[in-house]
C-alpha positions as CSV (number, residue, x, y, z in Angstrom):
1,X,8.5,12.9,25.2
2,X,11.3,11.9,27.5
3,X,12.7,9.5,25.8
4,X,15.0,10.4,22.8
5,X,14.5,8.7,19.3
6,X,15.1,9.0,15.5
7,X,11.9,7.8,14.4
8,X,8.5,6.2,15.0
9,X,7.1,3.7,12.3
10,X,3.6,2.9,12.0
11,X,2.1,0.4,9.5
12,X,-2.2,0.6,9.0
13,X,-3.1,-1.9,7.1
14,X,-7.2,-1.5,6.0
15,X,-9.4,-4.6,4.7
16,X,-12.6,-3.8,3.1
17,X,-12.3,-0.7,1.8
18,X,-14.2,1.2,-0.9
19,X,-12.3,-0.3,-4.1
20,X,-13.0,2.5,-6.2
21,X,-11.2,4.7,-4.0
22,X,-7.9,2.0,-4.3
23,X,-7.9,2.7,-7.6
24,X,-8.2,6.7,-8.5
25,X,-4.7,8.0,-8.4
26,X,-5.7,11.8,-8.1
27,X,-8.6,10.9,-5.4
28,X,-6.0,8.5,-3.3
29,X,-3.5,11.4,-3.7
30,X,-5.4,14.1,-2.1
31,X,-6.4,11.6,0.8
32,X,-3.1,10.9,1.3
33,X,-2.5,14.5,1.5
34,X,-5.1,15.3,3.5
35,X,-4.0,12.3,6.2
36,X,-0.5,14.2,6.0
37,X,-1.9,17.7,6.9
38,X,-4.1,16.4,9.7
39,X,-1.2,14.6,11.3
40,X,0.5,18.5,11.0
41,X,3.3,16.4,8.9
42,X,5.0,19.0,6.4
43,X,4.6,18.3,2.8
44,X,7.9,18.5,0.3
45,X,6.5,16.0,-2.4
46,X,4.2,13.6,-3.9
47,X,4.2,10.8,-6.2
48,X,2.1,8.7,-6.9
49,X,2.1,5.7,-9.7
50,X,-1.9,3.6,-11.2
51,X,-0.5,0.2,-12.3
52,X,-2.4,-1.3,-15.0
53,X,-4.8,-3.1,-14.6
54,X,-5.4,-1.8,-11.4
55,X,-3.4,-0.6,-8.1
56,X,-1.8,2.0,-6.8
57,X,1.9,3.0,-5.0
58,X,2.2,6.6,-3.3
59,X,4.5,8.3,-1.6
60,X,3.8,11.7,0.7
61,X,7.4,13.1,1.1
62,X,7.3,15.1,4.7
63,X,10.0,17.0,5.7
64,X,9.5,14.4,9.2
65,X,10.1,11.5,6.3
66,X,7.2,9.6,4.6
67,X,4.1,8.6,3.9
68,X,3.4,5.6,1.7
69,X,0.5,3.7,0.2
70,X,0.0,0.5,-1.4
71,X,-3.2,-1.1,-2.6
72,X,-5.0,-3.6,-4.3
73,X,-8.1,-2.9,-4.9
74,X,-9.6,-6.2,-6.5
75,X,-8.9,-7.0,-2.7
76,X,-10.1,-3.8,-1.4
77,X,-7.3,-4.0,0.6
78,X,-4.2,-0.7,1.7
79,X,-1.3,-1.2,3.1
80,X,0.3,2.6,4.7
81,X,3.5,2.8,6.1
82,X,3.9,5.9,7.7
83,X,7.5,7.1,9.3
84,X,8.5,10.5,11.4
85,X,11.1,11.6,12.7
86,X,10.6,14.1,16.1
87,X,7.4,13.6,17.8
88,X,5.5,16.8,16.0
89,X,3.5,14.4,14.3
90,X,0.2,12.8,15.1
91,X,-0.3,9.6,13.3
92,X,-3.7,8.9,15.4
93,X,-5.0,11.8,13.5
94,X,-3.9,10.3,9.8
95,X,-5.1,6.7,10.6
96,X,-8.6,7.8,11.9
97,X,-9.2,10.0,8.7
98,X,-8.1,7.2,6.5
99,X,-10.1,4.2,8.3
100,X,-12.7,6.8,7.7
101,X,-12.4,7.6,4.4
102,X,-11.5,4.2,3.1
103,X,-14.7,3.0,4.2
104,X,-13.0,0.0,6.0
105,X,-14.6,-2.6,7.7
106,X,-11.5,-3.6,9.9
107,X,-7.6,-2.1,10.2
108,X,-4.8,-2.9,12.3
109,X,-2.5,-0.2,13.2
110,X,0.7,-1.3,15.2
């Protein structure tokens, strides 16, 4: 890229997704960590919390800076947020693998 910046912030936001998905911690995890790896983002931590009765809030720590995830799944609905620094990362590649695995009828990615 030619021009020089600290950071590019993306936020994916999916509607209709598959709710049992939304609501496995260890199965959102390892999509999350997946969307990470295919965006060549470089993993330094995880953590992930299941609220009760239902819902999730991750982070994917990259050395680039983050990856979050927020859901409600009574709503079948994600909200990502997903932040790098450089411009090694491809967030194109994350966003189609989770619109895909999500199962989601509609997104908006901005």
């Amino acid at each position: 890229m030619s021009e020089r910046f600290l950071g590019r912030h993306f936020i994916l936001e999916l509607y209709d997704c598959d709710r049992t998905l939304l609501d496995d911690r260890v199965k959102l995890e390892a999509v999350m960590t997946k969307a990470a790896e295919l965006a060549n983002a470089t993993i330094v931590n995880t953590c992930f919390h299941h609220f009760s009765p239902y819902g999730i809030s991750g982070t994917i720590v990259i050395q680039e800076s983050h990856f979050n995830i927020h859901t409600w799944p009574e709503h079948g609905f994600a909200a990502i947020d997903l932040f790098t620094c450089g411009d090694s990362i491809d967030p194109e590649k994350a966003k189609d693998y989770l619109v895909e695995i999500s199962k989601a009828s509609r997104y908006e990615f901005s």
